[in-house]
MARBA-3410 file (N, C-alpha, C, O; in Angstrom, 1 decimal):
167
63.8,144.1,128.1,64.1,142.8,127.8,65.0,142.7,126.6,64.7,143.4,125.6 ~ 66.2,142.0,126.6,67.2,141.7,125.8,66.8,141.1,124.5,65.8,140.3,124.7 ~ 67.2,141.2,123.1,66.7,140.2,122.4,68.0,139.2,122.4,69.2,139.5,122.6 ~ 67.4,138.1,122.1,68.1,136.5,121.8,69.1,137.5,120.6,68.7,138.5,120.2 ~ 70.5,136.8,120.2,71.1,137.1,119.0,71.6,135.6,118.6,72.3,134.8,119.2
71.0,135.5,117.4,71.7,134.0,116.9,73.1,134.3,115.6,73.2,135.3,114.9 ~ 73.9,133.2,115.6,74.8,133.5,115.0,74.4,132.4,114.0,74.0,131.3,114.4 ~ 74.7,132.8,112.7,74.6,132.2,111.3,75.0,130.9,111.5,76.2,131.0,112.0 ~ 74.5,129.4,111.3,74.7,128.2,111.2,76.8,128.1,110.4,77.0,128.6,109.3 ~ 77.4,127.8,110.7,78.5,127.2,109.7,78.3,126.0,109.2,77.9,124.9,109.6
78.7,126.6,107.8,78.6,124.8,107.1,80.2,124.4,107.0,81.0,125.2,106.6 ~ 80.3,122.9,107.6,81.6,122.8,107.1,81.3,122.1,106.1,80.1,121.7,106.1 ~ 82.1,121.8,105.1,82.4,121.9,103.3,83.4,120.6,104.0,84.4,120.8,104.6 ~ 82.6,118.8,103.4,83.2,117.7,103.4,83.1,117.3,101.8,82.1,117.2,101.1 ~ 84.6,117.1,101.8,84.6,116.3,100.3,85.0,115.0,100.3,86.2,114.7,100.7
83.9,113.7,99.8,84.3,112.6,99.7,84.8,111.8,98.6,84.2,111.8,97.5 ~ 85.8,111.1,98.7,86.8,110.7,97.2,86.8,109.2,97.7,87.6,108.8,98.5 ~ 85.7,108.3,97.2,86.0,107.0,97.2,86.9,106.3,96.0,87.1,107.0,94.9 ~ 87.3,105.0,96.2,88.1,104.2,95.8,87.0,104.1,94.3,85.9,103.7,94.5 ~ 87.3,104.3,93.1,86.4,103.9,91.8,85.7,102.5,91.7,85.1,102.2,90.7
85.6,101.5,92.8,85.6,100.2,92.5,84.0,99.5,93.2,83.1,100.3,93.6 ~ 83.9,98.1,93.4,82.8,98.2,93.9,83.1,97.8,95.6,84.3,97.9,95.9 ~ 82.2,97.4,96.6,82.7,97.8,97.9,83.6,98.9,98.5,84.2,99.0,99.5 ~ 83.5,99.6,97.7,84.6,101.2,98.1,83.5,102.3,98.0,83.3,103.0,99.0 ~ 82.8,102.5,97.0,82.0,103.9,96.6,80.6,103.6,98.0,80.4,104.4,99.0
79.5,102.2,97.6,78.6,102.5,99.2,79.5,102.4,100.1,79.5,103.6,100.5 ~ 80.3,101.8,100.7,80.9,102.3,102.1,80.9,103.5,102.6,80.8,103.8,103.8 ~ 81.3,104.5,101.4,82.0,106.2,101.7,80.3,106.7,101.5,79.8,107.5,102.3 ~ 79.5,106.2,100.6,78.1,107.3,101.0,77.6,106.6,102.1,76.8,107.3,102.7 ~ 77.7,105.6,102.6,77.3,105.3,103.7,77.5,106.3,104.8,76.6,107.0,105.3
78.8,106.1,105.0,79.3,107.1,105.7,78.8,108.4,106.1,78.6,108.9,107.2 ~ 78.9,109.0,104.5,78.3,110.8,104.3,77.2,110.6,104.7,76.9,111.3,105.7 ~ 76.0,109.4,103.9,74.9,109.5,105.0,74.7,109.5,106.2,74.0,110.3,106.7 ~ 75.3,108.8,106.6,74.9,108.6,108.7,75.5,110.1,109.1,74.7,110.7,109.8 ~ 76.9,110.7,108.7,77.3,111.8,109.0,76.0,112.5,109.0,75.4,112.6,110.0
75.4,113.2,107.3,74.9,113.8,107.3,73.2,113.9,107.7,72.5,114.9,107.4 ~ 72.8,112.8,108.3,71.7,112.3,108.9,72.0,113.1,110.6,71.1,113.8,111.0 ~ 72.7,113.0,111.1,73.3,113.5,112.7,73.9,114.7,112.1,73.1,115.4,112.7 ~ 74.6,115.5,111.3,74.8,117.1,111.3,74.6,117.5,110.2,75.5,117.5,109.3 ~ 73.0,118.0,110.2,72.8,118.7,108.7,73.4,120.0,108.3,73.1,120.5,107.2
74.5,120.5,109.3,75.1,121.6,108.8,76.3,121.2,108.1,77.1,122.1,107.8 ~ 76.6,119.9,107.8,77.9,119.5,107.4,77.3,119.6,105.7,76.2,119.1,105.5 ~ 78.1,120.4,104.5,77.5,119.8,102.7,78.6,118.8,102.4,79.8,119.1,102.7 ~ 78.2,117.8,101.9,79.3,117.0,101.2,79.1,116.8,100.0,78.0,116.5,99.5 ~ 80.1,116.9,99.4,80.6,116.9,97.5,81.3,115.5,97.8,82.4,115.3,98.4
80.4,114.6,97.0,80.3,113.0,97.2,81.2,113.2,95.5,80.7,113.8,94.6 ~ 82.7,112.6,95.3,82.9,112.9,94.0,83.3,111.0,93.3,83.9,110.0,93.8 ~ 82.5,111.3,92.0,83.1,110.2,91.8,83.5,110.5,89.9,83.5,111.5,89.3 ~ 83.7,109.2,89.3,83.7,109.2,87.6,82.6,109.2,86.9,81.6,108.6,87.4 ~ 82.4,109.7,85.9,81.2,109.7,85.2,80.7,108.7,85.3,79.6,108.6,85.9
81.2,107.8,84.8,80.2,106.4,84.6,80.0,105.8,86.3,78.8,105.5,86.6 ~ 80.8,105.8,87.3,80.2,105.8,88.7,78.8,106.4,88.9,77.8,105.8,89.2 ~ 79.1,108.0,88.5,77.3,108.5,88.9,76.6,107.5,88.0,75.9,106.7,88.6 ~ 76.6,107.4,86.5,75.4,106.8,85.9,75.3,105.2,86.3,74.5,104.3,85.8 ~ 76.2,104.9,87.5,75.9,103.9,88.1,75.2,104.1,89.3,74.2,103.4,89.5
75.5,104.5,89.8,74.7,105.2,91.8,73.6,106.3,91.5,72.8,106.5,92.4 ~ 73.5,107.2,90.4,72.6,108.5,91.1,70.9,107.9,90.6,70.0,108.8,90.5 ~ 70.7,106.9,90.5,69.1,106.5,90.1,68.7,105.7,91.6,67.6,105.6,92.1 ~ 70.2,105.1,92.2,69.7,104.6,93.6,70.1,105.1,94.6,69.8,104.6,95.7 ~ 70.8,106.4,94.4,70.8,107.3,96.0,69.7,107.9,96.0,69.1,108.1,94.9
69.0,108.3,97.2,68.2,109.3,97.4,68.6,110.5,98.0,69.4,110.7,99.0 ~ 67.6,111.6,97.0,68.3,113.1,97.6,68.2,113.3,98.4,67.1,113.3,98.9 ~ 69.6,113.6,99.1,69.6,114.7,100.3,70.0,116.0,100.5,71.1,116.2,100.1 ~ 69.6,116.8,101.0,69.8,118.2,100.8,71.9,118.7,100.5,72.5,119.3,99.7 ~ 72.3,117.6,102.1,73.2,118.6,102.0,74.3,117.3,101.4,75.5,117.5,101.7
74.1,116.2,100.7,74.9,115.8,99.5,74.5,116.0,98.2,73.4,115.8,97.6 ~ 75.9,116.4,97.7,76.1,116.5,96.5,76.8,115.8,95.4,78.0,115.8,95.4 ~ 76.4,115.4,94.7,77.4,114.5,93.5,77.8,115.6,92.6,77.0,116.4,92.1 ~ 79.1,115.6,92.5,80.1,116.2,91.5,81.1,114.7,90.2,81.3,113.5,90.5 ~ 81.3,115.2,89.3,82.1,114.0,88.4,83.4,114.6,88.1,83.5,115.9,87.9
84.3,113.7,87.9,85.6,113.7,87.6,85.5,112.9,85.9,84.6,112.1,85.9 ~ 86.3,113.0,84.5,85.9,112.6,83.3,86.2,111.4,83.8,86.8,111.3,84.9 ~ 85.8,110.3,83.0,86.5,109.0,83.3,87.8,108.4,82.3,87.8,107.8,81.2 ~ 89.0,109.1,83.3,89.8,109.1,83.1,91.1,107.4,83.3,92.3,107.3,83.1 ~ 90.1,106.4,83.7,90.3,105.5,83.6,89.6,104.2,83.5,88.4,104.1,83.8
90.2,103.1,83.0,89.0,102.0,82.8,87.7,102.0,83.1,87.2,102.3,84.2 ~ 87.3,101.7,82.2,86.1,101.1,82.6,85.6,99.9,83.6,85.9,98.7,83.5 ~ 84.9,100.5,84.8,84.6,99.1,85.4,84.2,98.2,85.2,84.2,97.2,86.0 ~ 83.5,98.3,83.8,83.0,96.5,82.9,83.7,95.9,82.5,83.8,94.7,82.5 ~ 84.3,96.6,82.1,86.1,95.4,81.7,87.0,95.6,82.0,87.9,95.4,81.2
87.2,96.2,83.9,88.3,96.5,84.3,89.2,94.9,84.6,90.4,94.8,84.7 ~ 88.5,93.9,84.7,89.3,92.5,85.2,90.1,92.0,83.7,90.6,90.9,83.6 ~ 90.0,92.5,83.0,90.9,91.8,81.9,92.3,92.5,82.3,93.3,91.8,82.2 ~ 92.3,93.7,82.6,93.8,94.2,82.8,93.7,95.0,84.1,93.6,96.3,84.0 ~ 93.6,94.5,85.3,93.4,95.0,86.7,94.9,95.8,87.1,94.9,96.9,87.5
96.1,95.1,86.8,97.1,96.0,87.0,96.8,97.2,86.4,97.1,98.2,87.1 ~ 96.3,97.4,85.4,96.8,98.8,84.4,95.3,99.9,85.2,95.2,101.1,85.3 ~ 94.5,98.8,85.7,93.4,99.7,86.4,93.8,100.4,87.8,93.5,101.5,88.3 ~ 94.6,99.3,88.4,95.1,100.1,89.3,96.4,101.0,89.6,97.0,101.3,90.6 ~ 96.8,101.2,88.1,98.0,102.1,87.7,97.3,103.3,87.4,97.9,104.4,87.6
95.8,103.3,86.9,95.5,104.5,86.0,94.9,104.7,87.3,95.3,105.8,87.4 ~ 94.6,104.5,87.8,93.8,105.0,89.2,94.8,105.8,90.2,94.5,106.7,90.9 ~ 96.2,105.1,90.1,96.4,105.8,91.1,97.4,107.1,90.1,98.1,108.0,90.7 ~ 97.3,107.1,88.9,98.3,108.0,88.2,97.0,109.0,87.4,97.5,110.1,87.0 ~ 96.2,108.9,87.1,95.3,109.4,86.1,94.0,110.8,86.9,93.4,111.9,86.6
94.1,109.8,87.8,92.9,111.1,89.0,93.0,112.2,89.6,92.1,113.0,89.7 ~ 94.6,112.5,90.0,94.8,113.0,90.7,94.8,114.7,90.2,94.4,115.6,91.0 ~ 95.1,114.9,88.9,94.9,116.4,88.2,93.2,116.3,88.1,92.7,117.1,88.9 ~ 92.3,115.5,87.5,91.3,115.7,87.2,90.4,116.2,88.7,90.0,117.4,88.6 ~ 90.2,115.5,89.9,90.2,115.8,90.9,90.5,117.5,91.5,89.9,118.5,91.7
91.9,117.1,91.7,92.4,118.7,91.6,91.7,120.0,91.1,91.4,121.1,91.5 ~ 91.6,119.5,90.1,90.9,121.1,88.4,89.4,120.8,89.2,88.6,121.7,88.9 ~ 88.8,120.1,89.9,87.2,119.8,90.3,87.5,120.9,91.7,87.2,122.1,91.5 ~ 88.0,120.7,92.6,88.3,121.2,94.0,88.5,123.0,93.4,87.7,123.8,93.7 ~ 89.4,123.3,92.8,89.3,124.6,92.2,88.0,124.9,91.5,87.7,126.1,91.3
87.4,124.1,91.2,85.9,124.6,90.6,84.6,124.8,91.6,83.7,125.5,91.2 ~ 84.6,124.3,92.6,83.8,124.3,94.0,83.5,125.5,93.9,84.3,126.2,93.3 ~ 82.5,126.1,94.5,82.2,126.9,95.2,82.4,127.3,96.4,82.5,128.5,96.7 ~ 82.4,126.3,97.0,83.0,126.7,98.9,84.1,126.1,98.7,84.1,125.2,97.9 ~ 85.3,126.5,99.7,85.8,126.2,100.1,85.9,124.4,100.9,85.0,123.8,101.4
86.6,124.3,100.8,86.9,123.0,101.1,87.3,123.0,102.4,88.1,124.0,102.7 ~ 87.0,122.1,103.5,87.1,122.2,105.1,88.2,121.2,105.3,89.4,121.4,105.7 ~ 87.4,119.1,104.7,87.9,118.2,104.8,87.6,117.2,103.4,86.7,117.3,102.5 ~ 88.8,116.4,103.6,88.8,115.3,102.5,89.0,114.2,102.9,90.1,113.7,103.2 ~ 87.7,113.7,102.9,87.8,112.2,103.0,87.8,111.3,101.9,86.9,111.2,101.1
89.0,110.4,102.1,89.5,109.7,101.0,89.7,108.3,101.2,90.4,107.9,102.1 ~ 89.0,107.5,100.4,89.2,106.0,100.8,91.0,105.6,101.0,91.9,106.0,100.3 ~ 91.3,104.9,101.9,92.5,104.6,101.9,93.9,104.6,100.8,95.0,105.0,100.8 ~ 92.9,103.9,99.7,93.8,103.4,98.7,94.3,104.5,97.9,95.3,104.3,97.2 ~ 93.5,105.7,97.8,93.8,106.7,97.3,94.7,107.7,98.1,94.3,108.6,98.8
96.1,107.3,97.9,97.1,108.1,98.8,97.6,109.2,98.0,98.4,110.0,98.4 ~ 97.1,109.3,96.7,96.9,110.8,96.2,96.0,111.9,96.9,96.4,113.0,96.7 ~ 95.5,111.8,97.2,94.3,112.4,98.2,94.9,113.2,99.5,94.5,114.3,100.1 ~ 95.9,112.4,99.8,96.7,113.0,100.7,97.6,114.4,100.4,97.7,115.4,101.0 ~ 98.3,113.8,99.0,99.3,115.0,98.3,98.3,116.1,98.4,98.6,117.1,99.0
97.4,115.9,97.8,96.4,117.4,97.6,96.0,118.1,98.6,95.7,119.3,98.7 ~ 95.9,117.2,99.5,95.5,118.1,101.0,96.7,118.7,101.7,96.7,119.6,102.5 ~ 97.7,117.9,101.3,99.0,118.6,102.0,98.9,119.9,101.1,98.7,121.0,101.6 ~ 98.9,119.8,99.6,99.0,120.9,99.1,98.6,122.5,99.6,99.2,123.5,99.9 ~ 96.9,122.0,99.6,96.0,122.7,99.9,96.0,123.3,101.2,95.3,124.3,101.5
96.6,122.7,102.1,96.3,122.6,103.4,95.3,122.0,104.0,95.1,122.4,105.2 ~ 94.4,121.1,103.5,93.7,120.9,103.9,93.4,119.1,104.5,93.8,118.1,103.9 ~ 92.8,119.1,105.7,93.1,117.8,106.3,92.2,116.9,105.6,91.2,117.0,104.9 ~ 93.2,115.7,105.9,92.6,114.7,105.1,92.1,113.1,105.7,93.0,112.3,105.8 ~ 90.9,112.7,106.0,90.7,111.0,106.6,90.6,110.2,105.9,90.0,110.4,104.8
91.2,109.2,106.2,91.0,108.1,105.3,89.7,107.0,105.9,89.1,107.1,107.0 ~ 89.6,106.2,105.0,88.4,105.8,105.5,88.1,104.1,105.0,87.4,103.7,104.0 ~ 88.9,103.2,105.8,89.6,101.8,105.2,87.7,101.2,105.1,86.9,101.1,106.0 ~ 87.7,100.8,103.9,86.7,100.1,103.8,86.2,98.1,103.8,85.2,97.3,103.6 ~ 87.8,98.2,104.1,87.0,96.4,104.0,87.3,96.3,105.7,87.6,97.1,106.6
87.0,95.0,105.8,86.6,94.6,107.5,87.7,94.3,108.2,88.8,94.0,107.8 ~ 87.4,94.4,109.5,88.2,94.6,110.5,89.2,93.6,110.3,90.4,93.8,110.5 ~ 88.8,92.4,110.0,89.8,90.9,109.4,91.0,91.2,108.5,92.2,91.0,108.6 ~ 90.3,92.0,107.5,91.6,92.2,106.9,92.5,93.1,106.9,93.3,93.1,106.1 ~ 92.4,94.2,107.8,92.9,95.2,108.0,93.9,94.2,109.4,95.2,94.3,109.4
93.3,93.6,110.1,94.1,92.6,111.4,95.0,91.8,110.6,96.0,91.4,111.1 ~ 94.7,91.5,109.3,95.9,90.0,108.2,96.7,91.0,108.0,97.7,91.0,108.7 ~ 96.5,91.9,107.2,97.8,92.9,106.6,98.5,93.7,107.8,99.5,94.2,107.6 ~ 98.0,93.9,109.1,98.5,94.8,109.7,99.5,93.9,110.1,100.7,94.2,109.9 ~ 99.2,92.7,110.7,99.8,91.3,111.3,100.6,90.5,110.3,101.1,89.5,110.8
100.9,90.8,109.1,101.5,89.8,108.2,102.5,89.2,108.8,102.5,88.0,108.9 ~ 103.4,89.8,109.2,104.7,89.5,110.1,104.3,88.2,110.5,105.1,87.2,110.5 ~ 103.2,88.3,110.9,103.4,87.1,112.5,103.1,85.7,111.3,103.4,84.6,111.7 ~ 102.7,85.9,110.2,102.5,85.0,109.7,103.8,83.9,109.0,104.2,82.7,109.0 ~ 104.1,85.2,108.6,105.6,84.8,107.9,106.5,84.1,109.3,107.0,83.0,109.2
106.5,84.7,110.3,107.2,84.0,111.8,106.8,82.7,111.6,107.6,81.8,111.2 ~ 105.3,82.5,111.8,105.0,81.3,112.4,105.2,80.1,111.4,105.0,78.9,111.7 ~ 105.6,80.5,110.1,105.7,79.2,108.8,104.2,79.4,108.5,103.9,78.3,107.9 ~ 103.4,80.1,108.5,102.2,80.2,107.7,102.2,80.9,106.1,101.2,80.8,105.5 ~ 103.0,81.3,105.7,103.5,82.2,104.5,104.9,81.9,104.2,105.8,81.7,105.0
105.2,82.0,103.0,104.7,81.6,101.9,104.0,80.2,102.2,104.5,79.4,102.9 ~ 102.4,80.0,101.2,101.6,78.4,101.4,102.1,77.7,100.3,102.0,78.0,99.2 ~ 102.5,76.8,100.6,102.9,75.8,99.2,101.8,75.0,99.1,101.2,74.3,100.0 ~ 101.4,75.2,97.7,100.7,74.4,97.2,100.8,73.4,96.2,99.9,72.8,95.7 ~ 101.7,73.4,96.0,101.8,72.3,94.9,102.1,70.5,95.3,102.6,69.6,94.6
101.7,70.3,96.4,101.1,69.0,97.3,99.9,68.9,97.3,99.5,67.7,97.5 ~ 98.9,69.8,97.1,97.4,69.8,97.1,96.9,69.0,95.8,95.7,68.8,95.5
END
């Protein structure tokens, strides 16, 4: 009688990079969860800013195969990011991208995939770099992903620009 031969589980190595903000970071562990709920061979390195974790890691519950890793917080604070929102979403998209980077070189495994909230189209550069593939992962609802995709038709129909100075 033959014996059975099993071959070593593979883990694929998912790294998630949400948007720093709020409605962006639960969407993406949502995500990792349900993934990682249906294929526990998948680890994910959930990455966010310091003060993100000391915001989320008292209300996630552990799971084996996620992991939180931090990037310094390299940009605003989200308590007082609405007094200067432009410069938040300048430092966000100019400030992360090395910090992030120098994190991925510090891993331990290898890196498989990078899922990256949309808005972070730095996320892309690094995967091109690395070779490594990258999803995006649009977090607001299907509405407004249909307004912006559609804008066009708005501007056609005399819906855009709204004048308001009759109201």
């Amino acid at each position: 009688m033959g014996t059975l031969r099993t071959e070593p589980a593979t883990t694929l190595h998912v790294v998630a990079m949400p948007y720093p903000g709020r409605g962006h970071v639960n969407p993406m562990m949502n995500l990792c969860k349900l993934m990682s709920s249906r294929k526990p061979d998948i680890l994910f390195t959930f990455v966010v800013t310091e003060e993100w974790y000391d915001f989320i890691h008292s209300d996630t519950k552990k799971q084996d195969n996620i992991h939180f890793v931090t990037i310094p917080n390299c940009i605003p604070s989200e308590v007082g990011r609405a007094k200067d929102f432009p410069g938040f979403l300048k430092a966000v998209a100019t400030k992360m991208e090395a910090p992030f980077e120098q994190l991925l070189d510090r891993l331990e495994l290898p890196v498989d995939v990078l899922i990256a909230d949309t808005y972070l189209d730095w996320v892309v550069r690094v995967g091109n770099r690395r070779n490594i593939p990258v999803a995006s992962l649009w977090t607001m609802s299907a509405y407004v992903f249909s307004l912006l995709r559609h804008f066009e038709l708005l501007e056609q129909n005399g819906h855009f620009p709204v004048e308001l100075s009759g109201m």
